[in-house]
Every structure is written in structure tokens, then in C-alpha cells.
N, C-alpha and C positions, 0 to 999 in steps of 0.2 A: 504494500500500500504506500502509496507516494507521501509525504510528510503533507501537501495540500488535503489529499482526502481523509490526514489520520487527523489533522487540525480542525478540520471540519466534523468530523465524529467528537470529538473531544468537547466543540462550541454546542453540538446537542446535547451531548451526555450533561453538559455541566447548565446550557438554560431549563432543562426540564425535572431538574433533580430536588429542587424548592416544590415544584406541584406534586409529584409524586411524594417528598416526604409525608406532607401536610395534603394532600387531598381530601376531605369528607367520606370518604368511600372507599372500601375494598377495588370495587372495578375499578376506579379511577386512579386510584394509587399504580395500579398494575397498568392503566393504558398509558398513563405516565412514562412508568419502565419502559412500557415497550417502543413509545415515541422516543427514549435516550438509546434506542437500540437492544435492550435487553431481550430474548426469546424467553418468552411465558405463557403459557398453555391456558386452556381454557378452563375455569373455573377454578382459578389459583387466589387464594386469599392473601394479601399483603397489607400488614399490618402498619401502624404510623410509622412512621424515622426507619423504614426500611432502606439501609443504605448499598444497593445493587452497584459494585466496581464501579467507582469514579470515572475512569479513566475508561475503563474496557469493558464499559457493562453487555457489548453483544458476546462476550466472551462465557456469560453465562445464562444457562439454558433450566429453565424453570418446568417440571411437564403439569400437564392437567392435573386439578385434585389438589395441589402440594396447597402446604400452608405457611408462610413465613410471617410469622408473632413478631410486633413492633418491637424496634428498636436493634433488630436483626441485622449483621454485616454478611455478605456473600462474595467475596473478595477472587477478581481473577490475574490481580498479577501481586506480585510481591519488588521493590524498590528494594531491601534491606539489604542484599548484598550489597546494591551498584552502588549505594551510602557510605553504610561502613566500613567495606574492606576494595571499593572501584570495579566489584564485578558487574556481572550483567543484570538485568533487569527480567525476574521471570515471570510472562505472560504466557497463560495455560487457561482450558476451560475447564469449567466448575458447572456441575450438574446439581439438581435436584430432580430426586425423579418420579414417578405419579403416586400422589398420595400421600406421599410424606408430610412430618410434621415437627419443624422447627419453633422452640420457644421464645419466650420472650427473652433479650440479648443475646443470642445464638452469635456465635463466629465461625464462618466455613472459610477456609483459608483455601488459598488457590488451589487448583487442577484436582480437589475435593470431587468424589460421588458419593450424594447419601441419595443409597437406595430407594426404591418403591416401600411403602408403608412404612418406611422406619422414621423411628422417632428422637429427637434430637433435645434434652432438657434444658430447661431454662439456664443460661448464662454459661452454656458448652463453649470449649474452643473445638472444634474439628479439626485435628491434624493427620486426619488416616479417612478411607474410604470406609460410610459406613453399610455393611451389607443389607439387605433386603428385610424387612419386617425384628430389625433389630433396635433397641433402645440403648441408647448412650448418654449417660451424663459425664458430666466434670469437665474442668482443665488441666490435660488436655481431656478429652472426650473418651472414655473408654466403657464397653460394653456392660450394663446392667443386666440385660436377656434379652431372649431372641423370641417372636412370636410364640413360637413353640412350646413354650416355658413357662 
């Protein structure tokens, strides 16, 4: 992508990112997103101060069903090397995927998959892929049980 059209992504991601915070409404918060380029499925609940990748929100991909509780990060790139130590800057996409259900201040750190049905607790950091119909709390994020269970 040419630095023109990545500038250009960047100037929507960042004028539509006040309405989608603060929108009145689930759908509208989420058409918000999807106006700053986010992909979000149909009937995805997105909660206040939901903050989708500043920078690279088409980077993540939201499916039908999911739920993201206010005040939630879904992060698709990470700056912290190219800061502290001059390395590279890594951008990767971060899934959510149908049905699932993140809490209120959830953190999904880059190039992150949580699965279909699984569930994510309040004020998780995600730093591992979570499987399918599994529950996860803490920081970092580690497995409570699995549907199963």
C-alpha cells in the first residue's frame, strides 16, 4: 500500500473513532467501526469506549454473534519493539470469531484468535489464541474450562 492510501486509511480510522466510541447504540457503534474500516459481522454487539486498532482497524475481523463489552481494546499491531529496542513495527490480524464473548476491559493483543463461543473475563489481557467454546480469565489470560466442563 503506497504511504498516500495508508494516510488516507489512517485520516478515516482516526475521524470516525469519537462516533463509534460514544455512539447511543450497539449498531451504531459497530457501523462506526466498520466506516474506520474494521470487518464486523452481522449482529455483533459493541459496547461504549470500544477501542478497534487505531491505526489498522481493517486488520481486525469481528464474525456475527460476537460481543465486545465496553471499554474493550482489540489491538492489531504492536509499536513496542520499533520504540524500545529500533525494531520493526508488528502488524498482524486479530480475529474474533462467531459468538464469542469479551468482557468489560478485555485486551486482545495482536494477531490474537478467540474462538467461536468462547468467552473472554472481565479485564483479561489475551496473549495466546483462545480455542473454541473455552473460558479464560486473568492477566495474562489463561484457561478456567472448556464448554465441556
Amino acid at each position: 500500500m503506497s504511504e498516500d492510501a495508508r494516510g488516507a486509511n489512517h485520516v478515516r480510522a482516526t475521524v470516525f473513532l469519537l462516533p463509534a466510541f460514544f455512539a447511543p447504540t450497539s449498531s451504531l457503534r459497530a457501523a462506526f467501526h466498520r466506516l474506520r474500516g474494521a470487518d464486523i459481522g452481522d449482529r455483533v454487539e459493541i459496547g461504549y469506549e470500544v477501542l478497534i486498532d487505531n491505526l489498522y482497524p481493517e486488520r481486525v475481523h469481528i464474525e456475527k454473534s460476537a460481543t465486545v463489552s465496553a471499554r474493550s481494546t482489540i489491538l492489531a499491531h504492536d509499536e513496542a519493539r520499533a520504540y524500545a529496542r529500533g525494531g520493526t513495527e508488528k502488524v498482524t490480524d486479530t480475529y474474533v470469531r462467531e459468538g464469542a464473548f469479551l468482557g468489560v476491559a478485555v485486551v486482545v493483543l495482536p494477531g490474537i484468535t478467540i474462538g467461536p463461543k468462547a468467552i473472554v473475563g472481565a479485564g483479561s489481557v489475551v496473549t495466546k489464541d483462545v480455542p473454541a467454546g473455552t473460558i479464560v480469565i486473568g492477566a495474562p489470560a489463561k484457561e478456567l474450562r472448556t464448554k465441556d466442563r
